[in-house]
Residue, then its C-alpha position, 0 to 999 in steps of 0.5 A: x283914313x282908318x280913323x278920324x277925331x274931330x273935336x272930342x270932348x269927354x268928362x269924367x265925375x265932372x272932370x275934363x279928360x278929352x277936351x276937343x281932341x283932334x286925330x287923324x290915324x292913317x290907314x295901316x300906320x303904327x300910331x304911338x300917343x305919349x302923355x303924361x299919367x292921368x293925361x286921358x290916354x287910356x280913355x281916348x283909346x276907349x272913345x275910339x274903341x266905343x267903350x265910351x261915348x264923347x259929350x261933342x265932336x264926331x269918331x269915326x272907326x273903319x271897322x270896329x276895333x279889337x282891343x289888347x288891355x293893359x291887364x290882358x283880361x284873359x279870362x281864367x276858366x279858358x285855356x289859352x286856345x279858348x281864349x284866343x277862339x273867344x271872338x270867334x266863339x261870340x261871332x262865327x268864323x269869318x273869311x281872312x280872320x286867323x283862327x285860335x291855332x293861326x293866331x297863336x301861331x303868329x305869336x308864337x304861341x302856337x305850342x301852349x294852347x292847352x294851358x291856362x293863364x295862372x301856367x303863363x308868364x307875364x309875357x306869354x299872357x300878353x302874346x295871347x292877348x294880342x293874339x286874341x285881338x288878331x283873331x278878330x275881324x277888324x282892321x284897327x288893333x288898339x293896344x293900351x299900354x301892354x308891355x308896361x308890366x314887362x321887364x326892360x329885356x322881355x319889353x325891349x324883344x316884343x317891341x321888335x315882334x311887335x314891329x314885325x307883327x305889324x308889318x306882316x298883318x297892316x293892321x291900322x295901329x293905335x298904341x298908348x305907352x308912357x315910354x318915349x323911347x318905345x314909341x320913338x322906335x315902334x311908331x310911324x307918327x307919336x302924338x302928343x296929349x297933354x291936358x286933354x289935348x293933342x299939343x302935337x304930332x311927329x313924324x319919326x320914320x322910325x329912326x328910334x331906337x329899342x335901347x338909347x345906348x347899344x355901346x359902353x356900360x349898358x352894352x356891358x350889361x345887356x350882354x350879362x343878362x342876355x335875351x329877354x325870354x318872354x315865353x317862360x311857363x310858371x312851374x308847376x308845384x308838385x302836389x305833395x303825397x296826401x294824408x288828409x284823408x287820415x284825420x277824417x277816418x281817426x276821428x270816425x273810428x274815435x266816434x264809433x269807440x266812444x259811441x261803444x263805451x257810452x252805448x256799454x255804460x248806458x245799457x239803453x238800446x231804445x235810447x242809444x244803442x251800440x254800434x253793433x245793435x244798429x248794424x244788425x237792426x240795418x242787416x235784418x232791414x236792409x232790403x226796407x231801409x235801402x229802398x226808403x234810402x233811395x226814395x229819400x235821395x231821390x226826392x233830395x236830389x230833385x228838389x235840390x235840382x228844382x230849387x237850384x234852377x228856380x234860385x238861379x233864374x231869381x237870383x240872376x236877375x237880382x243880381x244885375x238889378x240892385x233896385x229889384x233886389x230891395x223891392x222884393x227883399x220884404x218877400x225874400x226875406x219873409x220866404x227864408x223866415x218862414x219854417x218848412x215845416x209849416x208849409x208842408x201841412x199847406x201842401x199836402x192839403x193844396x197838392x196831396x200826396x206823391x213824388x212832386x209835392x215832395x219835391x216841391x217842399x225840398x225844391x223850397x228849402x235848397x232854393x234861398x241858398x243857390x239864389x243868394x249865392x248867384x246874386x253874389x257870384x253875378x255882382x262878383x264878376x270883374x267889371x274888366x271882363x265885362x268891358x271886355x265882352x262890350x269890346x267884343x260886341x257881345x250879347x247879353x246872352x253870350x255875356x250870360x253864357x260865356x263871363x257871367x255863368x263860369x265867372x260866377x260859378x265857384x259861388x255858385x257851387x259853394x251855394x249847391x253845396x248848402x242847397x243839397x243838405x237843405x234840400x234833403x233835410x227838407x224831404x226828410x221833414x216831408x217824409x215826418x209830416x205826410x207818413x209817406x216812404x223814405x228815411x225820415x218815415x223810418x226814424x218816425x216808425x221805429x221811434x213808434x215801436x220803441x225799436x232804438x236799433x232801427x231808428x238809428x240804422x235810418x239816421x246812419x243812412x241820413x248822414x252817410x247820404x248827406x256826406x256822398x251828396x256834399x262829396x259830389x258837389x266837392x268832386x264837381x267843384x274841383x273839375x269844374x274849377x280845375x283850370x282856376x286853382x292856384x299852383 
């Protein structure tokens, strides 16, 4: 036997789901269990998967199954190849298991896996949901419902693919479904569950058929509308031409001008001067300017880095644990609170001066973001994928890396994005309070001298800064989370 229930019971919030099921599934048998709705199918399916542990009475599973969701779960920063590589990925390769290439093949998939699952009809997710199970190593497939968000025809054609699946591969086969026509033409036996119990079990040999009636009316109408084609791409919608980009540079352009006029009505270059003045303060300096402009990035962009890694070995472990979170909140809390301004005194005195006490005072200031948004990103991920990855029998290491990093990630970049500015404005208060090189020294020198012109050649340098490290997070964003937008 590939599977055997003896006595089952299982409750859910207090409730009777399973009580004392019995089943017995044949090794290589296409078994359907019908029901009606809130019956305990699904959680009968996720018994015998290990998803859930029964409160009395014995499961017994040849190997451990491979399981195909009613909402497929593919998830949706892995191409489709990736997708299916997934088990593979999480244990090795395996004798007599297909590969990605081999599994889609016998889905007949084998053409699409570059794309990614928003690319994909209804249909061709549910082929490379089962073909991901196929590239399991395991002789039991359980199938929870996986045609129900299919069309009749399309449904009607995989029931037939199905069946041949099933006969190439002898997998052992547990199928749920709600249709007593499709489990009358799939299955070897149909169980019945009703109240939490198995009522039943019938031999069909397959004398069901995929539809009830193949002359008369219904005949008429299957021959209008043709084969069920499950194996249709969303279109693509064509990216239309980009002006975005003019409305930025107008209103730079509308800024300069109004600087210029308010700058002529003033005539106070200390206190602001024209635009001109600047770009000849930063010409006659630039060689000074260009290397505090750097020595400020420099610092920025480590400190940033530092409090990133830092927030996301914090945040990560908050974000799994709810009761750590609000023990260590009054710290959280008081640490964001606190200035950075007071704790750059703090340091100079404890570390001196130089590169890293520099970065370190950054490194705080870009760390509460990146660790706020890694709580959030990791509480966000989709409690379906991390069933999935049990169902895998995955690690928590490889949950880390493969679901919870990339499930988590485009919080994350919104959080680096922050992080990024705070981490330069919290070198640039370094650079105020130690008179060590950099931007913000520039501003302070030039306002000791009275020198407007300079001052504001070094703020420039500041904001065209902080605009090139928010356009490479963005630029990061869209290639990291390419295969993720919307059409």
């Amino acid at each position: 036997m590939a599977i055997q229930l003896s006595g089952v019971q299982l409750r859910l919030d207090r409730t009777m789901i399973l009580d004392g099921v019995d089943l017995t599934v044949r090794r290589g048998e296409l078994l359907a269990i019908i029901g009606p709705s809130g019956g305990g199918k699904s959680t009968l399916l996720r018994v015998i998967a290990g998803l859930l542990t029964p409160e009395a009475g014995t499961v017994q599973v040849s190997t451990p199954p491979a399981f195909v969701f009613q909402d497929y779960r593919l998830l949706p920063w892995r191409t489709v190849r990736a997708n299916v590589r997934l088990p593979g990925d999480l244990h090795g390769p395996e004798e007599g298991v297909p590969d990605a290439d081999e599994a889609l093949k016998l889905v007949g998939m084998q053409s699409y896996g570059g794309l990614y699952p928003r690319q994909l009809s209804g249909g061709m997710r549910a082929r490379v949901a089962l073909a991901r199970a196929l590239a399991q190593s395991s002789d039991v497939l359980l199938l929870d419902e996986p045609f129900a968000a299919l069309d009749a025809l399309v449904r009607e054609r995989f029931n037939d693919e199905l069946l041949h699946l099933h006969d190439k591969t002898g997998r052992t086969t547990v199928l749920i479904t709600h249709s007593i026509r499709e489990a009358a033409y799939l299955a070897d036996r149909v169980a019945v569950l009703r109240n939490g119990r198995v009522v039943r079990v019938l031999d069909t040999g397959r004398r069901g058929r995929a539809t009830a009636y193949t002359d008369g009316l219904e005949a008429e109408l299957r021959a209008l509308l043709g084969e069920g084609d499950s194996t249709r791409l969303q279109p693509e919608v064509a990216a239309p031409v980009q002006w975005g980009w003019v409305w930025p540079l107008l209103a730079i352009v509308l800024g300069l001008t109004l600087w210029q006029l308010i700058a002529s009505l003033l005539n106070q270059p200390f206190l602001l001067p024209a635009p001109e003045q600047v770009w000849a303060a930063f010409l006659t300096g630039r060689a000074e300017l260009l290397n505090y402009l750097y020595l400020t990035a420099r610092t920025a962009i480590l400190g940033s880095l530092l409090g990133g890694v830092v927030g996301m070995l914090i945040g990560y472990p908050l974000g799994k644990s709810a009761w750590l979170e609000r023990f260590l909140s009054p710290f959280i809390v008081a640490s964001q609170s606190t200035p950075i301004v007071v704790l750059a005194p703090i340091l100079i005195t404890a570390l001196g001066f130089g590169l890293w006490p520099a970065v370190i005072v950054s490194a705080l200031s870009a760390l509460y973001p990146v660790m706020i948004s890694t709580i959030v990103g990791v509480r966000e991920v989709d409690r379906g994928y991390l069933e999935l990855f049990r169902s895998l029998r995955a690690t928590p290491w490889q949950r880390l890396r493969y679901l919870e990093w990339p499930g988590a990630l485009p919080v994350m970049l919104g959080g680096l994005r922050l992080a990024l500015s705070l981490g330069l404005i919290g070198a640039v208060v370094w650079e105020f309070v130690s008179n060590q090189p950099g931007l913000g020294f520039a501003v302070n020198q030039a306002r000791a001298y009275y020198n407007g012109p300079r001052q504001y050649a070094a703020i420039v340098l500041l904001v065209l800064l902080g605009v090139a490290l928010y356009l490479l997070v963005t630029a990061l964003e869209r290639r990291a989370l390419r295969g993720r937008r919307l059409s």
